[in-house]
FISEVO-712378 format. One record per residue: residue number from 1; residue in one letter; x, y, z of N, C-alpha, C in turn. Coordinates in Angstrom, 2 decimals, decimal comma, padded with zeros to 5 digits. Layout:
REM FISEVO-712378
k; r; n.x; n.y; n.z; ca.x; ca.y; ca.z; c.x; c.y; c.z
NUM; A; X; Y; Z; X; Y; Z; X; Y; Z .
...
END
This chain:
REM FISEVO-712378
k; r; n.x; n.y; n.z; ca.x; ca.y; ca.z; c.x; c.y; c.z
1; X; 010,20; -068,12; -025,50; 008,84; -068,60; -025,68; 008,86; -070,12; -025,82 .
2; X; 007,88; -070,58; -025,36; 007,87; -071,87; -025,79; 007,04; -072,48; -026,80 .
3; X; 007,24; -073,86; -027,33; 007,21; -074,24; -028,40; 005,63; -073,55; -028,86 .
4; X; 004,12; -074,19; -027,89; 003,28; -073,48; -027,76; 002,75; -072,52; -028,34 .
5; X; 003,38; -071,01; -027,50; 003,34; -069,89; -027,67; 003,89; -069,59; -028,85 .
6; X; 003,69; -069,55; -030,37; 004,07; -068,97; -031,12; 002,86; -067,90; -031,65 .
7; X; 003,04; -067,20; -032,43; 001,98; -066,11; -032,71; 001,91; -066,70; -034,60 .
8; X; 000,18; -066,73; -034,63; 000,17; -067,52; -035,47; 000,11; -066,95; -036,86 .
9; X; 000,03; -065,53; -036,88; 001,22; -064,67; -037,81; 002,70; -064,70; -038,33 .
10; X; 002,98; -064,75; -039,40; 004,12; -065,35; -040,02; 004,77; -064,00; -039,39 .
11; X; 004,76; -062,45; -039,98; 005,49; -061,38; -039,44; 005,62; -061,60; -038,52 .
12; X; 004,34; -060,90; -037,65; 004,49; -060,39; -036,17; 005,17; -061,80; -035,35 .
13; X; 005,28; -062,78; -035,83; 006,35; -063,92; -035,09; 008,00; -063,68; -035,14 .
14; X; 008,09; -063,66; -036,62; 009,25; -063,00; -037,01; 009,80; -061,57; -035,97 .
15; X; 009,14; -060,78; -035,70; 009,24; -059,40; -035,27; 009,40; -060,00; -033,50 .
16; X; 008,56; -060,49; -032,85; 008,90; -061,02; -031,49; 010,25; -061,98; -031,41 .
17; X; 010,41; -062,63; -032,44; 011,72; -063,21; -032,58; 013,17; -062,28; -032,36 .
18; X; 012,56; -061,51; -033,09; 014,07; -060,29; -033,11; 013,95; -059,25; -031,91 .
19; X; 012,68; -059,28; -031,23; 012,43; -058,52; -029,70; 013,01; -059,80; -028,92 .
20; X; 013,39; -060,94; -029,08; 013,75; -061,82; -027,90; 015,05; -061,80; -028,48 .
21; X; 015,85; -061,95; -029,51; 017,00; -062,03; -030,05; 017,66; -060,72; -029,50 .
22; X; 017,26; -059,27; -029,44; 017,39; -058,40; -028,63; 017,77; -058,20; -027,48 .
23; X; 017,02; -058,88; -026,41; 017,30; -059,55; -025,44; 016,24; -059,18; -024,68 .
24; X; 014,84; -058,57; -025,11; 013,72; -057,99; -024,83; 012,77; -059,59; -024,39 .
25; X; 011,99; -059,66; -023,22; 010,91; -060,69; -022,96; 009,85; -060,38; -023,53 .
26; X; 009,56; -061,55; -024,08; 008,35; -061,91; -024,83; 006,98; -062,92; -023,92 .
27; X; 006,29; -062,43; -023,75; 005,26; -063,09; -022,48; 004,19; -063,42; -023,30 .
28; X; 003,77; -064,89; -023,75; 002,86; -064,78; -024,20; 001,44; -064,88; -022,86 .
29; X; 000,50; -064,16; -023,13; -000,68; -064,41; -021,75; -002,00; -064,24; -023,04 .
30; X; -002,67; -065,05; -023,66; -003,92; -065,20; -024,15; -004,90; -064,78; -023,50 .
31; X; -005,56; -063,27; -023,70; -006,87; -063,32; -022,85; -007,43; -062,21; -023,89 .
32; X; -008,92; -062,86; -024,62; -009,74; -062,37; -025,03; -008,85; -061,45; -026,82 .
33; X; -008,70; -060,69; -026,65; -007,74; -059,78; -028,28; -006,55; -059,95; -028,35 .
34; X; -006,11; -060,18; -026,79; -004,89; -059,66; -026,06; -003,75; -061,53; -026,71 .
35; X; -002,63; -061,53; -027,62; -001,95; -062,49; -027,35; -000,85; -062,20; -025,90 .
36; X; -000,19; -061,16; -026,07; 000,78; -061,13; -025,01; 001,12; -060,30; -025,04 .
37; X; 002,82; -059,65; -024,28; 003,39; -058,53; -023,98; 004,74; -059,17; -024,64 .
38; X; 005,60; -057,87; -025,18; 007,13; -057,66; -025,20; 007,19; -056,74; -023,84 .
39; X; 008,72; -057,10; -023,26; 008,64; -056,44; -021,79; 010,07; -056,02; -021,95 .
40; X; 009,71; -054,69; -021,47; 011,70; -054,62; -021,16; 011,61; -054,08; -019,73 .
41; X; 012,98; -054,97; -019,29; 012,76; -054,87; -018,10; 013,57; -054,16; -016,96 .
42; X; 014,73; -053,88; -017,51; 015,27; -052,57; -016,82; 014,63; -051,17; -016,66 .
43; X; 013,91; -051,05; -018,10; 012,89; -050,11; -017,35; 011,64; -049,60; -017,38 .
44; X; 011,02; -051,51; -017,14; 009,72; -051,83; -017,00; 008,50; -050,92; -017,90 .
45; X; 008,97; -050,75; -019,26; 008,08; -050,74; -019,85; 007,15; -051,50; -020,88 .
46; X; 006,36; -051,73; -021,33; 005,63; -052,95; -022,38; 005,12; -052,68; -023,47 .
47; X; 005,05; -053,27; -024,05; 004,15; -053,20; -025,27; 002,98; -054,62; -025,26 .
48; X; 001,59; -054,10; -026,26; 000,82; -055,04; -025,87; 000,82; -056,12; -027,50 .
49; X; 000,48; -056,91; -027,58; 000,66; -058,10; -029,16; -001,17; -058,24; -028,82 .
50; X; -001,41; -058,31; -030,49; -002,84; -058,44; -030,12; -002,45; -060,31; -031,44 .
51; X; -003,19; -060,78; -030,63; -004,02; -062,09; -031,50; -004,40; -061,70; -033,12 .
52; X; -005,61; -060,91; -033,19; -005,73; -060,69; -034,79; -006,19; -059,31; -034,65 .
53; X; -004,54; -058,41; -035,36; -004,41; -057,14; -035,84; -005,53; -057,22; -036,90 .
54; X; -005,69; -055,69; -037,17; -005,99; -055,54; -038,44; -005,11; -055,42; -039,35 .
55; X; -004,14; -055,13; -039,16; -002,92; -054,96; -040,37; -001,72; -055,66; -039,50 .
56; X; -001,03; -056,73; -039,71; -000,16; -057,87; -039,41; 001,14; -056,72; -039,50 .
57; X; 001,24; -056,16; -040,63; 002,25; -055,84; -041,35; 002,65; -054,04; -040,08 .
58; X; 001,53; -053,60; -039,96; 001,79; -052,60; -038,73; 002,11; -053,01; -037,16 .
59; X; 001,29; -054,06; -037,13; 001,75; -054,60; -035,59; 003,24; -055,40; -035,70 .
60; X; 003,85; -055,47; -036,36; 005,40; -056,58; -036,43; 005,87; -054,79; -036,95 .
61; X; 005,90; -054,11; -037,27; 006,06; -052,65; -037,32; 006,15; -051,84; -035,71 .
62; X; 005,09; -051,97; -035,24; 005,36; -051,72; -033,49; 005,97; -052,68; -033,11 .
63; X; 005,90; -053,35; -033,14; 007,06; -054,33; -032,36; 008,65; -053,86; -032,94 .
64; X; 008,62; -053,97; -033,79; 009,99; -053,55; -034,34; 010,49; -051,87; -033,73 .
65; X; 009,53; -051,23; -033,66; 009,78; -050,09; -033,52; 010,47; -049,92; -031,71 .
66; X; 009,63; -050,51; -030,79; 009,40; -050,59; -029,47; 011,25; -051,87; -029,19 .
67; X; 011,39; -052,34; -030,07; 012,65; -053,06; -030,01; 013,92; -052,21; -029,92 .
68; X; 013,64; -051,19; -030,83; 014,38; -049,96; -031,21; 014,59; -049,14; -030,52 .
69; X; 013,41; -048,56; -029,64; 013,29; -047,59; -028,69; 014,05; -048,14; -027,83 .
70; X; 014,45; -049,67; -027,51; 014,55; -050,32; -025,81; 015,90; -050,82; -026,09 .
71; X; 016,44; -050,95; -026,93; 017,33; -051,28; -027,07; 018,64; -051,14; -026,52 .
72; X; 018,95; -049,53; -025,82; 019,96; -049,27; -025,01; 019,38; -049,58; -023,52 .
73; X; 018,20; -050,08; -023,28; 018,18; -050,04; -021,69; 018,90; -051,41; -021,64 .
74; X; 018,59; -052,35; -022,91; 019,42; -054,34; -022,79; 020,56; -054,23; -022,17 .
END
C-alpha cells in the first residue's frame, strides 16, 4: 500500500498489515462505503474493507479470519 492508502482505523489497518505481511494484496479502491479489497491471488478470491464499519473490532476480525483461510494458497 502506499503511504496514502492507509485505512483510517487503528485495527482494521493493523489487520491489512498482517494480510500484506502474509503475502495476501491489499488494493485500496475508494468508492462510496467501499475502502478496498484483500485479494488472494492464486485463487482469486477477495474480501471487501468497508471505510466506516459498524464494529472496527469485527471487520479487522474478517480480515484476520480471510488471512487464515488463504493462507496455504501464499
Amino acid at each position: 500500500m502506499a503511504l496514502g492508502d492507509r485505512h483510517q482505523k487503528k485495527d482494521v489497518e493493523a489487520a491489512l498489515k498482517r494480510a500484506e505481511a502474509a503475502g495476501l494484496k491489499v488494493r485500496h479502491d475508494k468508492n462510496k462505503h467501499r475502502w478496498g479489497w484483500v485479494l488472494c491471488c492464486p485463487c482469486n478470491d477477495q474480501t471487501v474493507v468497508y471505510c466506516t464499519p459498524r464494529n472496527t473490532g469485527d471487520e479487522a476480525k474478517k480480515i484476520n479470519e480471510f488471512v487464515r483461510n488463504h493462507q496455504r494458497c501464499v
